[in-house]
C-alpha positions, 0 to 999 in steps of 0.5 A: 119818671122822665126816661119812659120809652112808649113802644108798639106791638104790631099783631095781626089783631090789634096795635099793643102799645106799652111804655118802658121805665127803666133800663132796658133790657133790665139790669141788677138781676130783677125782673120787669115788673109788669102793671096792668089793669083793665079797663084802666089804662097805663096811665093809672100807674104812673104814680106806682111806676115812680116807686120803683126806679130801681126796676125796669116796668112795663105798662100797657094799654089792653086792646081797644082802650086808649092807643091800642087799637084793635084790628079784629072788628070785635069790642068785647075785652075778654080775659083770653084775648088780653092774656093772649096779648100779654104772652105775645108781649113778654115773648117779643121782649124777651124779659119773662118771666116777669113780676106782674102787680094787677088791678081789678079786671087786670087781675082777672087777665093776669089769672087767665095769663097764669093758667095758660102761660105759667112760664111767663111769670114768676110772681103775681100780686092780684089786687081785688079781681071782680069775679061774680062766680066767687061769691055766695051771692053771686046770682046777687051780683049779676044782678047789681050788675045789671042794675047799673048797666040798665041805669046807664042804658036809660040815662047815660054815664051819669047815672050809670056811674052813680049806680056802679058806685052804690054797688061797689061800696055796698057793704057785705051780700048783695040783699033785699035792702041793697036792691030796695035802695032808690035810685042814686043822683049823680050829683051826689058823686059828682056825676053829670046828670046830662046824657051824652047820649053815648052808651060806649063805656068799657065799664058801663056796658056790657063790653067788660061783663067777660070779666066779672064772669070769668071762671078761674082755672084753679087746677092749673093756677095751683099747678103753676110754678108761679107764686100767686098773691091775691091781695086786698084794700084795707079800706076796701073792708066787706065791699065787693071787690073785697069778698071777691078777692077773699073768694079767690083766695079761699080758691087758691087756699090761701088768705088775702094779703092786706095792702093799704088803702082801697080798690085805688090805693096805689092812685095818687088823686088821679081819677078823683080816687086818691089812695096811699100810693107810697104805702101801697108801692112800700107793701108791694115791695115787701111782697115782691121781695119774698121771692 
C-alpha cells in the first residue's frame, strides 16, 4: 500500500511508532483495524494490511522492538506494559474502539488490553496466544521452554532457533520422547551454526517469558462487551500454539475458529515462513464482518 503514513507517540516511557493505511480518520462507518503482534513488528503485516484497502489500519512496533525505543531502562515485554501502550494508543487517536487481529505473543497483549480496557475494542480475533498455564502439561512446556533458551545461552542464535523450532512443531504433550530427542543442527533449518556471541533476542531470551506466563483474567474477558475469537492454524494441527489457542478457548467457553494456513499463515514468504495470506486475509473478513 502506498498511502501509509508512520507516526510517533511520544510517552514518558517509550517513543511508540506506528503506520496508518487508509483514510484517517477512518471512513464508510468501520472501524481501524489494529494488527499486532509480539515479538513481531509491523512489518510482518504488511501483506495482511494489503487485503484491506477498504479499511483504515494500524500497525505498530511494541516498545523496545524495532523504532519503538523505550525510555523506561528496563528490556522485559510484559503483556501489562504493551497493552498499557495500546490503550494510550487508541486513546491518542481517538478511533476506539477499534477491531484488532493479534498474532501470538500479540494475542496474549491484546487479552491483557481487553481485561483492562474492555471499551477500547470491540472485536478481537486472537490467533494462536502462547500461554503455558493453559496446557495440561504446562510444567512440560516451561521446560521445553528452557531448553531452547539454554541451547541459545551455550551456542547462540543458531541453535536456539533450531531448538524453538523442534518445540513448536513438536506434536501433541510435551513427553518423555520429546525431551529424550537429541539436540538439533541448525543447519537442517537453515540456521548459522556460528555464535555471534549476542544473547539479546526477544524470542530467545528470557525478555519475553512474561508472556508464555501470562494468567488470562478470564472473569473480566467474559465481562467485557468485547466479542472475543480465538483463532487457530489449520496446519498448525496438535502443535503448541495450537493446544495453547484451543486452551483459551475452552477458558473462554468456546471453540477455536480455523483459519488457514499455520502460526504464519497470513505471512506472504517474508521471514522464510510463507503462509496462504489471501485465504487468511478472506477468513479474517468473514469473521470480522459478523459484528
Amino acid at each position: 500500500m502506498t498511502d501509509m503514513q508512520t507516526r510517533t507517540l511520544n510517552l514518558a516511557d517509550v517513543d511508540l511508532v506506528y503506520d496508518v493505511r487508509g483514510a484517517f480518520p477512518p471512513v464508510g462507518g468501520l472501524p481501524v483495524l489494529l494488527m499486532i503482534g509480539q515479538p513481531m513488528t509491523a512489518d510482518g503485516f504488511a501483506v495482511l494490511a494489503g487485503h484491506f484497502r477498504d479499511r483504515t489500519v494500524v500497525t505498530y512496533d511494541p516498545r523496545g522492538l524495532g523504532r519503538s525505543v523505550r525510555k523506561d531502562g528496563r528490556d522485559s515485554h510484559t503483556p501489562q506494559d504493551q497493552a498499557g501502550d495500546l490503550h494510550r494508543l487508541i486513546g491518542a487517536l481517538r478511533v476506539g474502539p477499534v477491531d484488532v487481529f493479534a498474532s501470538s505473543g500479540g494475542a496474549v497483549t491484546a487479552l491483557e488490553l481487553v481485561a483492562r480496557h474492555p471499551a477500547d475494542v470491540r472485536t478481537l480475533v486472537a490467533h494462536e496466544p502462547p500461554i503455558n498455564s493453559v496446557l495440561p502439561d504446562a510444567a512440560a512446556a516451561e521446560r521445553a521452554r528452557a531448553g531452547f533458551h539454554d541451547a541459545y545461552q551455550a551456542k547462540g542464535v543458531g541453535a536456539g532457533m533450531a531448538a524453538f523450532i523442534v518445540m513448536t512443531s513438536w506434536q501433541g504433550e510435551f513427553t518423555d520422547a520429546f525431551f529424550a530427542q537429541p539436540a538439533p543442527d541448525p543447519a537442517m533449518f537453515g540456521m548459522p551454526a556460528e555464535d555471534d556471541g549476542r544473547r539479546d533476542d526477544p524470542l530467545l531470551s528470557k525478555k519475553s517469558w512474561p508472556i508464555t506466563d501470562y494468567q488470562p483474567d478470564v472473569a473480566a474477558l467474559k465481562a467485557a462487551p468485547t466479542r472475543i475469537v480465538i483463532a487457530v492454524g489449520e496446519e498448525t494441527q496438535d502443535a503448541y500454539t495450537a493446544r495453547t489457542a484451543h486452551g483459551v478457548a475452552k477458558l473462554l467457553g468456546q471453540e477455536a475458529t480455523v483459519f488457514p494456513s499455520h502460526h504464519g499463515g497470513f505471512l506472504g514468504g517474508e521471514f522464510g515462513y510463507a503462509g496462504k495470506p489471501a485465504e487468511f486475509a478472506a477468513k479474517l473478513r468473514e469473521v470480522l464482518e459478523v459484528s
